[in-house]
N, C-alpha and C positions, 0 to 999 in steps of 0.2 A: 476736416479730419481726413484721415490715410484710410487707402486701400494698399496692400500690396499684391503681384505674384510672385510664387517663390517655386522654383526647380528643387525639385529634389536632389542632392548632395548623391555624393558615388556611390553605385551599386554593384551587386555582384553580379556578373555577365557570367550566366549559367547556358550554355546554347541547346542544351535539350531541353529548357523549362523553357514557354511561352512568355516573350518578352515583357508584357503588363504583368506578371505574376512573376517578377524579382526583382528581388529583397535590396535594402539598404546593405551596403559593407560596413565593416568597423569602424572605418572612418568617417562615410556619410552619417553613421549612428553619431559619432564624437560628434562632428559639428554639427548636426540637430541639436544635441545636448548643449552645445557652445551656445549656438543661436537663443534657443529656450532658457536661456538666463540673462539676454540681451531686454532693455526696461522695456522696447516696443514689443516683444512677443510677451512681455505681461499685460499690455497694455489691448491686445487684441479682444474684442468681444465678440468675434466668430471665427471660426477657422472651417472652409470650405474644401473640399478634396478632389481632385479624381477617385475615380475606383480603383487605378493600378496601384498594386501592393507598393514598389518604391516612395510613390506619393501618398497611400495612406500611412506609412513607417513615420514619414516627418513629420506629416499631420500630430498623429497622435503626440510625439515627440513636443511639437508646438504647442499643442491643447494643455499639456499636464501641466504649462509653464502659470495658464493663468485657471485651470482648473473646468475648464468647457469642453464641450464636446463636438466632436469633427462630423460634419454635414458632409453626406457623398453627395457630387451632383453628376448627375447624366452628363453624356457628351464631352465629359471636359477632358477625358483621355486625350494619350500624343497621337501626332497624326499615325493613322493604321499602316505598317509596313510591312504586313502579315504577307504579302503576298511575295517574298522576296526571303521571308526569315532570316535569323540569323546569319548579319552581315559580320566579318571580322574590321577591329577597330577602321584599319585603313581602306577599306571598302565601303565601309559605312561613311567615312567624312566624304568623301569620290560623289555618293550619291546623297548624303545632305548639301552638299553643295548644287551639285545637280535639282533637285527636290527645290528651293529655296532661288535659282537662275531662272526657272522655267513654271511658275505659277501656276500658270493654266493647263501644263498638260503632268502625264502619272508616269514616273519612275520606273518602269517594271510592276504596274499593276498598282504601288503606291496610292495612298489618298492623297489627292493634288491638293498644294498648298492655298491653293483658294477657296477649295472646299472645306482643309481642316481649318482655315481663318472665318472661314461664317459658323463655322459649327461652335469654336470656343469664344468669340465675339457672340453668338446666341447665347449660346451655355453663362455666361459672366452676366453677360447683361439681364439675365431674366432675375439672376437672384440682386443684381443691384437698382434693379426699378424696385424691386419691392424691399430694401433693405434702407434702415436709418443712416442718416449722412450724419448724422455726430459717432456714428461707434465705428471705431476702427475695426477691418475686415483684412482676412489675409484668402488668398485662394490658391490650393499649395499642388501644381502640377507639374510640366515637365518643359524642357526648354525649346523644344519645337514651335507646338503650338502656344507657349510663352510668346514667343519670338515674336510669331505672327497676332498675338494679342497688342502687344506691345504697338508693332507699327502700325494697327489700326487705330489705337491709342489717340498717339503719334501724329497721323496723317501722313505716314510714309510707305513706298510703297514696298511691297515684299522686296526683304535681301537679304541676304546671311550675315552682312555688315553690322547689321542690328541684333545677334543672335550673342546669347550669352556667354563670357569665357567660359572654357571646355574643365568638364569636373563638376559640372551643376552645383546648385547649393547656390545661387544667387538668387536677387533678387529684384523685384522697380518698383515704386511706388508711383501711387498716382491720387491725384487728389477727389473726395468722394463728392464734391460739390459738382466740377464739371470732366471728371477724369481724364483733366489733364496729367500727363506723365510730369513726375516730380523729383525724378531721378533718374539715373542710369543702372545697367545690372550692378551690383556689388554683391560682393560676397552676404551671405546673410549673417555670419556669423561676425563681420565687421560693419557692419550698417547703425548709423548714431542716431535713429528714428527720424521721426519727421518731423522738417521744420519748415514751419509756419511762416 
């Protein structure tokens, strides 16, 4: 059976609102709605959250498809860039790239990518030790620490070559037996579920 994680789709870049607390745009709302009628998101029997608003908007989006309810879990926020605040767009990829070359050490005060990879490799794994491998799971956060889930996944080492096309709303699945990665990002709202 599948696990996925899934990035939350486009949001509204508000720069006086605290970056965890904004919102899906129109169009990240449409493709949740798109996705949410895709057979794998009926097919889900848990859907797992960050606490950032973007990522619980799709959450819920995904839940209503098969009628469940969204579990928040601790830690699974993107990596913390509080200390830099709102970057504009091309400042912001300068230093995700930066962030993602340089692992071990902090961006301008940043949470080092090392650090936010043990924090969401803790945060995933606690809830899939104790979670059934026949029911499909989805865990719906953001494409950072995606990224860096991903390559621990994987067995690869951190790099931004693994990071998902830009616009979120993607996704990877990985398989619940020994979560091996079972795909690569794709769009969520085009993804043909999982095959066996």
């Amino acid at each position: 059976m599948f696990g996925i994680y899934l990035t939350h789709p486009q949001i509204r870049m508000e720069p006086d609102v605290p970056v965890p607390r904004w919102g899906l745009s129109d169009i990240g709302k449409a493709r949740s709605e798109a996705a949410a009628r895709c057979d794998w998101a009926k097919a889900l029997t848990r859907i797992v959250s960050s606490d950032e608003t973007k990522a619980l908007e799709t959450a819920a989006i995904l839940a209503g498809a098969g009628g469940i309810q969204v579990e928040v879990l601790a830690h699974a926020g993107e990596n913390d860039r509080s200390a830099t605040g709102f970057l504009v767009p091309d400042e912001f990829e300068k230093a995700a790239n930066w962030f993602f070359a340089n692992p071990q050490d902090s961006f301008n005060g940043w949470e080092r990518a090392i650090d936010a990879q043990k924090r969401i490799v803790t945060a995933v794994t606690s809830v899939l030790d104790r979670h059934d491998p026949a029911r499909p799971i989805a865990f719906v956060g953001h494409g950072g620490v995606g990224t860096l889930l991903k390559c621990h996944l994987a067995g690869l080492p951190i790099a931004r070559s693994h990071d998902q096309p830009a616009g979120g709303g993607n996704l990877f699945a990985f398989a619940l037996a020994d979560r091996s990665p079972a795909c690569d990002w794709t769009a969520m709202e085009l993804w043909q579920g999982w095959q066996q």
